[in-house]
Steps between C-alpha positions, in 0.01 A plus 500: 500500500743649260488880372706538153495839292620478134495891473578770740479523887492847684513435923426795618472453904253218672567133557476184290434174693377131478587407200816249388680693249465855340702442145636768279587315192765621244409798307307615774546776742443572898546862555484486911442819679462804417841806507201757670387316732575316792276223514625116600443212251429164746545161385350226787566192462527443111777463200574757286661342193642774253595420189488849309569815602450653865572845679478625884478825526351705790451869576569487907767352691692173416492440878168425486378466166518301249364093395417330845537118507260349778425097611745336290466688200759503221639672230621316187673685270524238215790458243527786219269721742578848605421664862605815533463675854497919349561797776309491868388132527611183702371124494413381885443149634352400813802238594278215299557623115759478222578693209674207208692702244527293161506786271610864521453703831607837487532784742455814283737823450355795732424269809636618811383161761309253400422164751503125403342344805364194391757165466683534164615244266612559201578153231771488225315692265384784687719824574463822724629787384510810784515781263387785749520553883595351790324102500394306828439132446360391856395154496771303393546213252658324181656668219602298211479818188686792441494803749637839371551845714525811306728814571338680768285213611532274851355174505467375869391157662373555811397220774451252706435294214751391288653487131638261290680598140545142350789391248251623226470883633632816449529829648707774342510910453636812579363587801424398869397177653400507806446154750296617849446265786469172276696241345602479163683193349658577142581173253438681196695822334539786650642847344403802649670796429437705766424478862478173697306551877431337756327602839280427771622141614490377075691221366646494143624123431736465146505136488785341339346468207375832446659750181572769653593737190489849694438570909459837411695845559414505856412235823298584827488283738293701752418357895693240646216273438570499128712255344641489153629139337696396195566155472706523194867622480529788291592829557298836497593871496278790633514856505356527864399211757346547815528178772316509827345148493696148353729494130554166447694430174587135285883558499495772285654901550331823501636827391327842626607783287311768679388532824446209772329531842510206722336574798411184679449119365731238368706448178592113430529306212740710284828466447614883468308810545673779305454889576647629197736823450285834543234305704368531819398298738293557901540230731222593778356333849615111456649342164603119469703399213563103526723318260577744312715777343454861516751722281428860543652702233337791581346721817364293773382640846417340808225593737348322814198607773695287744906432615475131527614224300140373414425831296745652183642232235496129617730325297451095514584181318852615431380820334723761346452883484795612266520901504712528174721761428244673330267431811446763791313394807386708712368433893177779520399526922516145705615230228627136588617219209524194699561132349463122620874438500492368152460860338776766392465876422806618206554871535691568142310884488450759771329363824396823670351622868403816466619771766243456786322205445809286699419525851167643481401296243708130511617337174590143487653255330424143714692187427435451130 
């Protein structure tokens, strides 16, 4: 049967099973754990439809404590509802269990890790606002609402399972996002002011049709397993960028005002790459840059493990590395820029081997 309290609920601990649905109906509350103790709240195999006002809270650790969805349970946060998930306390799912945002899900101020395990839609209506600590959703799924990231927050999607931000969503902020050995496909807005990451073999797809308002201050792109797409053709600026898996761009440029290290992976899709005046950038083991242009207008040094033409800058696809005449380049130990034949390294700046590295350590420039 059905359980339905018009009043107040305190869950203190223990394990509710065998029924359909548990409802909390508007006006109501659910007060879930307790901030003393460390006890587990277990839902098996039922619905938990709230429709008032909830809170997770837990005295022990968020790694293992928390509201515990079991057998196909699922949590139903209804439209105008609140959850809000306070200091020390995670939701877990057993691989079988959802959590369906409609209303208001917040992660509190004063959180420092909290865990979303179970799979997580969230409809037009509902929103998710991650207004304390660092956020793992874990079990991947649809977001059509509004995500927001506060300062000093992360939000990050891990894997295998994926995520989908449909035409309707949004995600937007001031802090970090963070994608981790999962896919991610973006159709809806995103604006995130600060950093964009992604690691561990991840995929972060901008369809075409994505708004992409703000990419953010700064771009990892950690592992060479990690691959970063936008479809459409505009053009972003960061402060600092880090490459070591795939950039694919839409067309578009990219301007890095700070600092860029590029140690490994593949740059395509762009049309120029600018290192502005005063910046720097650190080409490392094995850098491909196809189709595109690179101006350096500022310090760039070039450092290689190896003396062979399959390690250093790869230039392909009748790429260009332009050192203007603001530009210094710099060969740091073995270095080797080799190209296809359709490629071309302009020296308008200072092109410089420092004293010792020639001989003991080889520079080259091969047949760009």
């Amino acid at each position: 049967g059905d359980l339905t309290v018009t009043g107040s609920m305190t869950w203190d601990g223990g394990t509710i099973s065998g029924f359909r649905t548990l409802t909390i109906p508007s006006q109501a509350t659910l007060t879930l754990g307790d901030p003393s103790g460390g006890a587990n709240e277990t839902l098996m195999g039922v619905t938990l439809e709230n429709a008032g006002a909830a809170t997770l809270s837990s005295g022990g650790n968020p790694l293992n404590c928390g509201l515990v969805l079991e057998s196909g349970a699922v949590l139903v946060n209804e439209p105008g509802a609140s959850f809000t998930v306070l200091p020390n306390a995670s939701i877990f799912g057993d691989g079988t269990t959802g959590l369906i945002n409609e209303g208001a899900l917040t992660v509190s101020p004063g959180v420092t890790g909290a865990f979303i395990q179970p799979v997580f839609t969230e409809t037009s209506t509902g929103s998710t606002a991650v207004d304390g600590g660092h956020v793992y959703l874990q079990g991947g799924g649809t977001i059509s609402g509004s995500v927001t990231v506060a300062m000093g927050t992360i939000l990050e999607l891990d894997g295998p399972l994926a995520y989908e931000f449909d035409s309707a969503s949004s995600i937007s902020g001031a802090r970090t996002f963070a994608l981790v050995g999962t896919v991610m496909t973006e159709d809806g807005t995103y604006d995130l002011g600060g950093e964009t990451q992604v690691t561990q073999g991840g995929t972060l797809n901008f369809n075409s049709d994505a708004t992409i308002s703000d990419l953010g201050t700064d771009l990892s792109i950690y592992y060479n397993t990690s691959t970063v797409n936008i479809s459409s053709s505009q053009s972003f600026s960061f402060v600092t960028m880090l490459v070591e898996g795939k950039l694919i761009g839409g067309g578009g440029d990219l301007t890095v005002t700070g600092s860029m290290t590029w140690d490994g992976g593949t740059i395509s899709g762009i049309a120029t790459l600018t290192l502005a005046n005063q910046a720097a950038l650190s080409l490392g083991s094995s850098e491909t840059l196809a189709g595109a242009t690179l101006d350096n207008a500022g310090a760039a040094t070039l450092s290689s493990p190896y003396f062979n033409t399959s390690y250093g800058l790869v230039l392909e696809n009748g790429a260009v590395f332009d050192n203007q005449s603001t530009g210094s380049f710099t060969f740091v130990g073995d270095g080797v820029i080799s190209g296809d034949g359709t490629t071309s390294f302009i020296n308008e700046g200072t092109l410089t081997v420092p004293t010792g590295v020639q001989g003991t350590y080889p520079a080259l420039i091969a047949s760009p």
